[in-house]
N, CA, C and O of each residue as an XYZ file, in Angstrom:
588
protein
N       0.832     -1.180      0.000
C       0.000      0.000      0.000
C       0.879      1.247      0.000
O       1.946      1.514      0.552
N       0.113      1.874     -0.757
C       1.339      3.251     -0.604
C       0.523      4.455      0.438
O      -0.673      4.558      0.710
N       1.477      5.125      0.790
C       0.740      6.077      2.050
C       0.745      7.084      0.622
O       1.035      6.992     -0.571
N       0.220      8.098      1.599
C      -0.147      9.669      0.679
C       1.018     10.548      0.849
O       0.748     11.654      0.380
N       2.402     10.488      1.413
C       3.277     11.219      0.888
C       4.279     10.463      0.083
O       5.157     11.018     -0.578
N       4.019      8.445      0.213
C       4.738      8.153     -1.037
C       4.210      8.447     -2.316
O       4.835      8.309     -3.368
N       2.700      8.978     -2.172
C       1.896      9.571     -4.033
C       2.593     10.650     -4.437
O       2.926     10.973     -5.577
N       2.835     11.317     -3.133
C       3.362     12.837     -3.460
C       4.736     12.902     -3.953
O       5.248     13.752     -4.682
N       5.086     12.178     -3.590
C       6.703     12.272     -3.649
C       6.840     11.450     -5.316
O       7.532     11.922     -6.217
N       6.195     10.431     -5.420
C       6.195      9.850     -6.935
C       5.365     10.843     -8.207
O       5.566     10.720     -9.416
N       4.696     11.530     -7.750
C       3.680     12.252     -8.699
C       4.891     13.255     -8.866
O       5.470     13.143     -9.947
N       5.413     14.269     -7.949
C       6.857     14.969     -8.170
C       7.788     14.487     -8.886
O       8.382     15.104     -9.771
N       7.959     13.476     -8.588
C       9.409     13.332     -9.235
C       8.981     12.899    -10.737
O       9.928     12.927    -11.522
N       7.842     12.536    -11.241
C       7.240     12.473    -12.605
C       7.576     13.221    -13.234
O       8.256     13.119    -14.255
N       6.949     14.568    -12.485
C       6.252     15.689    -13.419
C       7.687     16.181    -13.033
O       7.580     17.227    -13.673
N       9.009     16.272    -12.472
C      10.029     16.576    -12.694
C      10.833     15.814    -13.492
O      11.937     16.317    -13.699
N      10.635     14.816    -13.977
C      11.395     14.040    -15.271
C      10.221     13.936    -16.516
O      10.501     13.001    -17.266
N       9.192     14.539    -16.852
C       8.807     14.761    -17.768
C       8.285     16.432    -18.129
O       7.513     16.724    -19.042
N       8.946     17.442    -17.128
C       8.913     18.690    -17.675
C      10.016     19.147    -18.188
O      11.163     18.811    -17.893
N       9.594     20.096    -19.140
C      10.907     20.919    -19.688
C      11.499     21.631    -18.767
O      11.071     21.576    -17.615
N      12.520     22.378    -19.070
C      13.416     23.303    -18.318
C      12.685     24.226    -18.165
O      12.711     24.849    -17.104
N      11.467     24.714    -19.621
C      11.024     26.192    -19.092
C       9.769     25.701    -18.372
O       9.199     26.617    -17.780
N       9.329     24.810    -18.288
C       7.839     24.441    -17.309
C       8.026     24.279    -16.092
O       7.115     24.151    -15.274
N       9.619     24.262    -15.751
C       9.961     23.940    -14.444
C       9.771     25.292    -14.117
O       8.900     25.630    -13.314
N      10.752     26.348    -14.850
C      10.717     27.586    -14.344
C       9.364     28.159    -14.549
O       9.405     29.021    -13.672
N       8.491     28.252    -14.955
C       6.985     28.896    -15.082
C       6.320     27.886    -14.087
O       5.110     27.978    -13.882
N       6.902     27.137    -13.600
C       6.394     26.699    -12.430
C       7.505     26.555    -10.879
O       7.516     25.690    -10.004
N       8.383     27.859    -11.064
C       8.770     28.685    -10.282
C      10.212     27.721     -9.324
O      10.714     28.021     -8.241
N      10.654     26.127    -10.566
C      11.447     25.781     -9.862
C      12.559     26.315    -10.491
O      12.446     26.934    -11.549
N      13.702     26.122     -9.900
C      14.893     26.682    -10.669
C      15.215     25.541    -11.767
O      14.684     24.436    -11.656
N      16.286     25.900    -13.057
C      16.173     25.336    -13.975
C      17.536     24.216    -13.031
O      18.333     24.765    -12.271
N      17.565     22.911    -13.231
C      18.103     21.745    -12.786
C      19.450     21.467    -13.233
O      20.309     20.758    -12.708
N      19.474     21.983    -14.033
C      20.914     22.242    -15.004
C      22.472     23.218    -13.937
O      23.680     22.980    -13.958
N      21.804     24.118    -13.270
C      22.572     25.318    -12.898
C      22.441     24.927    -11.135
O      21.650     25.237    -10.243
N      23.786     24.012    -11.233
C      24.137     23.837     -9.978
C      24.645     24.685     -9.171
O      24.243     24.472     -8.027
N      25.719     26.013     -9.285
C      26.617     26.593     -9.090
C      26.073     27.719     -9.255
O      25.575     27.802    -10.378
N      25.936     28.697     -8.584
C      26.471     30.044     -8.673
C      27.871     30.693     -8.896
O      28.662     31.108     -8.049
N      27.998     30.669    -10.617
C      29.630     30.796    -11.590
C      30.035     31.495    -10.601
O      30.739     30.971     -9.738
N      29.583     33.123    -10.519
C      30.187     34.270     -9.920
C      30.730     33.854     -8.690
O      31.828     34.167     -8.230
N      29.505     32.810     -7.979
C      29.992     33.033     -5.643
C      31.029     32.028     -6.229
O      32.093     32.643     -6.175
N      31.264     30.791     -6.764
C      32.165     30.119     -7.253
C      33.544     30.459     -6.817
O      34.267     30.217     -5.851
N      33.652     31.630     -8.790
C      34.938     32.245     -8.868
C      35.403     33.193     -7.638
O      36.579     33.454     -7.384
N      34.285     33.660     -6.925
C      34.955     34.593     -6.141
C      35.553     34.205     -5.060
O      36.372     34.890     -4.446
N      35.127     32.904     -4.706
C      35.808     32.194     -3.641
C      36.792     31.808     -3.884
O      37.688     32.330     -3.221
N      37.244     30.720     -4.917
C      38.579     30.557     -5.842
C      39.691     31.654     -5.541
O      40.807     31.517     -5.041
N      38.783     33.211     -6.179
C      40.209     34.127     -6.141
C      40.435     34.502     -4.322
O      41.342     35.199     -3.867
N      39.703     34.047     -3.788
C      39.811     33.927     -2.237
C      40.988     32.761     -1.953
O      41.727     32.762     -0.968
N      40.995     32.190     -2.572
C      41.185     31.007     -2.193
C      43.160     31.130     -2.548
O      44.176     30.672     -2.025
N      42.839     32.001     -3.697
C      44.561     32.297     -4.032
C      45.043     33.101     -3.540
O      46.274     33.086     -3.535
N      44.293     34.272     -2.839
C      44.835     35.436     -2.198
C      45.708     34.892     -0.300
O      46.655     35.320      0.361
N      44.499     33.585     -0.101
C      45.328     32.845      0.954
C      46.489     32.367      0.600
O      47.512     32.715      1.189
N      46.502     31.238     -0.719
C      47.613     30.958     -0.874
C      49.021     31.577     -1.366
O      50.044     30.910     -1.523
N      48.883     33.143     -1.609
C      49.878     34.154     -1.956
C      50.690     34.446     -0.848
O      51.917     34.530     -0.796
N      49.341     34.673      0.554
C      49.932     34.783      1.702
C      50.513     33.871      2.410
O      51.369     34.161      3.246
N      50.089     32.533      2.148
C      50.579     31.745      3.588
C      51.835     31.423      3.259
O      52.475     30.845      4.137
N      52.598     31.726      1.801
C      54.048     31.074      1.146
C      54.271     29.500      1.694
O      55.454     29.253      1.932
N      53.642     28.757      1.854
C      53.231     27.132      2.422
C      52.605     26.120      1.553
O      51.424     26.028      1.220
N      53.644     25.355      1.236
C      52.078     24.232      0.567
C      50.620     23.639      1.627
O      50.439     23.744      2.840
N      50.316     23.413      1.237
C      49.127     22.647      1.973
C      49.559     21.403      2.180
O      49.579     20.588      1.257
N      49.924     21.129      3.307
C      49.925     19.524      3.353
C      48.893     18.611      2.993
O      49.275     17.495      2.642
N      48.108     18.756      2.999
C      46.917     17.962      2.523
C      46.678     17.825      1.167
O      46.075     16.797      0.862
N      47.004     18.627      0.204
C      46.919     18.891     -0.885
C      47.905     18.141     -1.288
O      47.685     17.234     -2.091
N      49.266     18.407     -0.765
C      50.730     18.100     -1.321
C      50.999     16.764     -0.965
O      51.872     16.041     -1.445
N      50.189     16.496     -0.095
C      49.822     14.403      0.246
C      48.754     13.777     -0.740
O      48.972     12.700     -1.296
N      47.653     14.461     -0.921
C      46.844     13.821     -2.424
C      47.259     13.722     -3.485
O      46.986     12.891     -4.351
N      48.257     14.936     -3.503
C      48.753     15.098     -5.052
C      50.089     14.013     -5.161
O      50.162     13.173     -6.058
N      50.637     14.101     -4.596
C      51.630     12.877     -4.089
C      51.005     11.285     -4.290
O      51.744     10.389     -4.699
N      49.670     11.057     -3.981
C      49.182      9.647     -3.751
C      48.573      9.674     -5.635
O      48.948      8.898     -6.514
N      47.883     10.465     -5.733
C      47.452     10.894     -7.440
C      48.497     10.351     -8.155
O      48.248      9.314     -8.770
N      50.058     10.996     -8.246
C      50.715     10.772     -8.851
C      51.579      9.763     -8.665
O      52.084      9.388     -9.723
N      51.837      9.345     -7.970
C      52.098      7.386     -7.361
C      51.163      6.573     -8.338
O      51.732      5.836     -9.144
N      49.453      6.646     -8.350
C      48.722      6.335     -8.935
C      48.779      6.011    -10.370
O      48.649      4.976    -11.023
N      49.065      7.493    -10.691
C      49.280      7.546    -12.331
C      50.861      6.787    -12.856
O      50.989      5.981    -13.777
N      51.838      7.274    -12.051
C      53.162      6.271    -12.664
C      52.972      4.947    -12.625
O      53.801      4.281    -13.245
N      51.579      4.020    -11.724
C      51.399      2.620    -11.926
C      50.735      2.271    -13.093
O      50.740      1.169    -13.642
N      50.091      3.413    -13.476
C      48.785      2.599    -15.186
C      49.792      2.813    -15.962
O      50.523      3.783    -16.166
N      49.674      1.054    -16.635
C      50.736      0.924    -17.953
C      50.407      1.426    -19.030
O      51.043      1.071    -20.022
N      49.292      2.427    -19.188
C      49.448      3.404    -19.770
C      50.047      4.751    -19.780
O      50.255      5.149    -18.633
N      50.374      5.537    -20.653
C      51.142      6.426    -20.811
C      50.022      7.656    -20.870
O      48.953      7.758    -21.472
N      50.660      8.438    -20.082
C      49.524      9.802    -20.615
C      50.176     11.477    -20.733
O      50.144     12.407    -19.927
N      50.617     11.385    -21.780
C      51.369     12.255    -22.391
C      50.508     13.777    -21.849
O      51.103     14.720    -21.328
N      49.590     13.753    -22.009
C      48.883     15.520    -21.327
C      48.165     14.738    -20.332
O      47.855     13.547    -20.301
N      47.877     16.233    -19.088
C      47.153     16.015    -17.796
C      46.439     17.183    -17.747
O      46.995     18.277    -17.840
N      45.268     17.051    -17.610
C      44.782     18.178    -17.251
C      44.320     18.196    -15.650
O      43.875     17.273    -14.967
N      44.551     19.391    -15.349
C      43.876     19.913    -13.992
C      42.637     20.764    -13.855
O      42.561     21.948    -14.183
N      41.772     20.101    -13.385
C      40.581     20.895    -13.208
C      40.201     21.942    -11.869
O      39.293     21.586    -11.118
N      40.588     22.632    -11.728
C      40.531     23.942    -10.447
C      41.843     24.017     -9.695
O      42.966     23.823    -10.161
N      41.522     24.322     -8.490
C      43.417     24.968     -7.873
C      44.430     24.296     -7.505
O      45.420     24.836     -7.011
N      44.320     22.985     -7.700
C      45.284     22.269     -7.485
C      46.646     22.583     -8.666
O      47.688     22.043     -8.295
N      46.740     23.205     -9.725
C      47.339     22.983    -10.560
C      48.746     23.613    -10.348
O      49.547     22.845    -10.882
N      49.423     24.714     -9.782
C      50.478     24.609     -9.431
C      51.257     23.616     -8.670
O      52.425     23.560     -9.054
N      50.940     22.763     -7.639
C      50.928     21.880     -6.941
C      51.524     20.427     -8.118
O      52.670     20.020     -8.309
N      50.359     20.013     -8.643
C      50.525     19.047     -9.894
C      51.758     19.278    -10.819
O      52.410     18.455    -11.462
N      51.862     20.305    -10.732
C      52.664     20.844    -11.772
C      54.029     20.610    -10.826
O      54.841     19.702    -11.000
N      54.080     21.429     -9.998
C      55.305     20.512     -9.440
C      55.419     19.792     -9.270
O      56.615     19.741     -8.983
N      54.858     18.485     -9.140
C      54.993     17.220     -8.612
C      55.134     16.140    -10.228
O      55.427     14.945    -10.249
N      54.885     16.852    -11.194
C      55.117     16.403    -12.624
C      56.475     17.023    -13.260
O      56.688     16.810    -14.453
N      57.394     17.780    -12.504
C      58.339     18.243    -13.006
C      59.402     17.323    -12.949
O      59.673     16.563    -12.019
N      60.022     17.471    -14.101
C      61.256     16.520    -14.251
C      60.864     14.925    -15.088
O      61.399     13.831    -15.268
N      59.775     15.531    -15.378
C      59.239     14.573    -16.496
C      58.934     13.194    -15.314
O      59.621     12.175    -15.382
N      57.750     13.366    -14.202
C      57.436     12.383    -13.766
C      55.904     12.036    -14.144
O      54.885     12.659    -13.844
N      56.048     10.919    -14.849
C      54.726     10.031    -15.267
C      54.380      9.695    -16.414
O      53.433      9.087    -16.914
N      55.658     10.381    -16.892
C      55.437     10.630    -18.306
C      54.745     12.019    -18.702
O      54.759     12.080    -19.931
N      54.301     12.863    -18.296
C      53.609     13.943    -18.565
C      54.705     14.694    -18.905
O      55.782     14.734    -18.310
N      54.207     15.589    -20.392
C      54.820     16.322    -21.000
C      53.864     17.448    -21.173
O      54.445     18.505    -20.925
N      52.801     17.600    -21.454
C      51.473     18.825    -21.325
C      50.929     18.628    -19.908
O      50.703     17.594    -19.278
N      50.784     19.921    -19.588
C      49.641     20.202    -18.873
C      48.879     21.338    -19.014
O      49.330     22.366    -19.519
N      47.596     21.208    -18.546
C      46.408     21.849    -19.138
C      45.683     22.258    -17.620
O      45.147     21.502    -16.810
N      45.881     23.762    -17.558
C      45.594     23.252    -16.009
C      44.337     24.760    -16.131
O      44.563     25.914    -16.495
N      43.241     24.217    -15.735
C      41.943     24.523    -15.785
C      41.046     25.585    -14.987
O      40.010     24.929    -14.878
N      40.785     26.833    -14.350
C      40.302     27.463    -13.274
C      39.356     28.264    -13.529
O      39.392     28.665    -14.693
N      38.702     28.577    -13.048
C      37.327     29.994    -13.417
C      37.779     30.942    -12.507
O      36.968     31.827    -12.234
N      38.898     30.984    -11.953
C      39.200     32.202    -10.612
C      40.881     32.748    -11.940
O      41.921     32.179    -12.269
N      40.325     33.895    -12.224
C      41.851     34.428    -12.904
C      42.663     34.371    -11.799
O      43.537     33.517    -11.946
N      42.697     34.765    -11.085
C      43.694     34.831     -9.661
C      44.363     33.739     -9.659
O      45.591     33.666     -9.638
N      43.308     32.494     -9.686
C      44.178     31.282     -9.252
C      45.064     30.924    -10.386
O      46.234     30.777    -10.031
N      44.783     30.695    -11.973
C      45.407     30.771    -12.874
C      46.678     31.434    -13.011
O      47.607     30.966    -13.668
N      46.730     33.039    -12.092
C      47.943     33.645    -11.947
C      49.229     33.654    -11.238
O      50.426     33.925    -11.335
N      47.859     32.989    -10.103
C      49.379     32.513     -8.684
C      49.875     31.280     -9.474
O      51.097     31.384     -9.582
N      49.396     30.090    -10.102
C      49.911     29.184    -10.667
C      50.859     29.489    -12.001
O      51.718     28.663    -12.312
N      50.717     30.412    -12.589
C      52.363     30.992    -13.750
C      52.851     31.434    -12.882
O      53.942     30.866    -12.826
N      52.769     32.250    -11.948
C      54.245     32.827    -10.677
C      54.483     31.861    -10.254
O      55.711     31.799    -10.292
N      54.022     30.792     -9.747
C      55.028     29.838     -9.259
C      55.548     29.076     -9.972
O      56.622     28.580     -9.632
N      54.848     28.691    -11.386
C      55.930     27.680    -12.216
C      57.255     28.742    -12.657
O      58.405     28.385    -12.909
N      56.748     30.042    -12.662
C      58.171     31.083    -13.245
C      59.378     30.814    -11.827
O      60.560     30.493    -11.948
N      58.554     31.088    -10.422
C      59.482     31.021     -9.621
C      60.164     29.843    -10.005
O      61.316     29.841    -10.439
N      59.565     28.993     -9.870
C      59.877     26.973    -10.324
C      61.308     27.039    -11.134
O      62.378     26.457    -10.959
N      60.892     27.921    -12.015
C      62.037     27.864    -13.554
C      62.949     28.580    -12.801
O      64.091     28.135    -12.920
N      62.830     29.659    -11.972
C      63.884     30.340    -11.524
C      65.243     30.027    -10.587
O      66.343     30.565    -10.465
N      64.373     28.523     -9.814
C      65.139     28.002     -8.867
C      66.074     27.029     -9.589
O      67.281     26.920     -9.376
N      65.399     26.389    -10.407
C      65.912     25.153    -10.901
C      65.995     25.449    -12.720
O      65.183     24.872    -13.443
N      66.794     26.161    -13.169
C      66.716     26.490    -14.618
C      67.089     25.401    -15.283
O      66.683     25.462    -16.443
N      67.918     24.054    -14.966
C      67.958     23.148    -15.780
C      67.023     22.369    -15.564
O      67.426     21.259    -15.914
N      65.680     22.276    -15.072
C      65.210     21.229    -14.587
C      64.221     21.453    -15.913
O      64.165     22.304    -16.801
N      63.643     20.525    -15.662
C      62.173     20.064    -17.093
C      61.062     20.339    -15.992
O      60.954     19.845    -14.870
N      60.254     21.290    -16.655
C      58.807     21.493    -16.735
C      58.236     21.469    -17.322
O      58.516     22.185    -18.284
N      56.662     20.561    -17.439
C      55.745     19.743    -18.104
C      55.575     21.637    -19.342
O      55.764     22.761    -18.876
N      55.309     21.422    -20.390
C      54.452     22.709    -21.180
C      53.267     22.679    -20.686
O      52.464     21.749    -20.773
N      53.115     23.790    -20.107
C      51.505     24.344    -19.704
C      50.838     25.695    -20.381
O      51.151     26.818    -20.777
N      49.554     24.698    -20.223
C      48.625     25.779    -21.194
C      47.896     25.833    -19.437
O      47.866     25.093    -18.454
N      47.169     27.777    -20.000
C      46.243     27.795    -18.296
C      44.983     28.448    -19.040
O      44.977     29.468    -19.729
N      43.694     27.418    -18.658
C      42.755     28.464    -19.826
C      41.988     29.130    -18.625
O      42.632     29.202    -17.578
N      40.854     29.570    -18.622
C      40.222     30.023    -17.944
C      38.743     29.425    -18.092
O      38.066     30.448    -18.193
N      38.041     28.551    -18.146
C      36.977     28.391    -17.830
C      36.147     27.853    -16.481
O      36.592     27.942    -15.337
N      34.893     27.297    -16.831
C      34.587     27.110    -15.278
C      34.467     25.268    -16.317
O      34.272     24.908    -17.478
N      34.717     24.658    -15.039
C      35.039     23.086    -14.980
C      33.217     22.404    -15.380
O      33.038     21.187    -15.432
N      32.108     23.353    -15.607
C      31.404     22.175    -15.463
C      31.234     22.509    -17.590
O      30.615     21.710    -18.293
């Protein structure tokens, strides 16, 4: 037997997998598609680099995932010549791929926060500055948002 808020709850979720996007909105739900608020997003991001400008620190936590990631990737007997990075991890990656580890020769490293995109070329420049003979992966930095 079904009770009367399992009708409700099945009659909803119907008429939410057989309405359009605009019947949702003329019926005042938001469109299902638009997870994110782009803008509160990016603005947190460039928050997010203005910490990391200041603290001059890796993140240990970060610099231990990215570490276990790339352990990961030197085990698949596949080869993967480009890497892309999707949000702020990508200076980080990028060091931890220098010197030609994993095989990575591109990287593609991905952000919707310009900020973060920027602290990540200052540090691969610092990178080049410390270590001028060393190999760094070619990076492209685009700017979009990841979804």
């Amino acid at each position: 037997r079904w009770t009367w808020q399992q009708q409700q709850y099945q009659q909803q979720q119907q008429h939410l997998h057989t309405s359009s996007p605009q019947q949702m909105l003329q019926a005042g739900l938001e469109n299902p598609m638009e997870l994110f608020d782009r803008s509160q997003k990016a603005a947190q991001r460039d928050r997010a680099a203005l910490l990391r400008q200041t603290l001059h620190r890796p993140d240990p936590l970060l610099l231990h995932i990215t570490e276990r990631l790339l352990d990961r990737l030197e085990d698949c007997l596949s080869s993967f010549p480009t890497a892309v990075v999707l949000g702020g991890a990508g200076e980080v990656v990028a060091q931890g791929l220098a010197n030609g580890r994993a095989g990575v020769t591109r990287l593609i490293h991905m952000d919707s926060s310009p900020a973060m995109l920027q602290l990540a070329k200052e540090r691969a420049a610092e990178h080049a500055q410390r270590h001028p003979s060393g190999y760094w992966p070619d990076t492209s930095y685009v700017l979009a948002d990841e979804e």
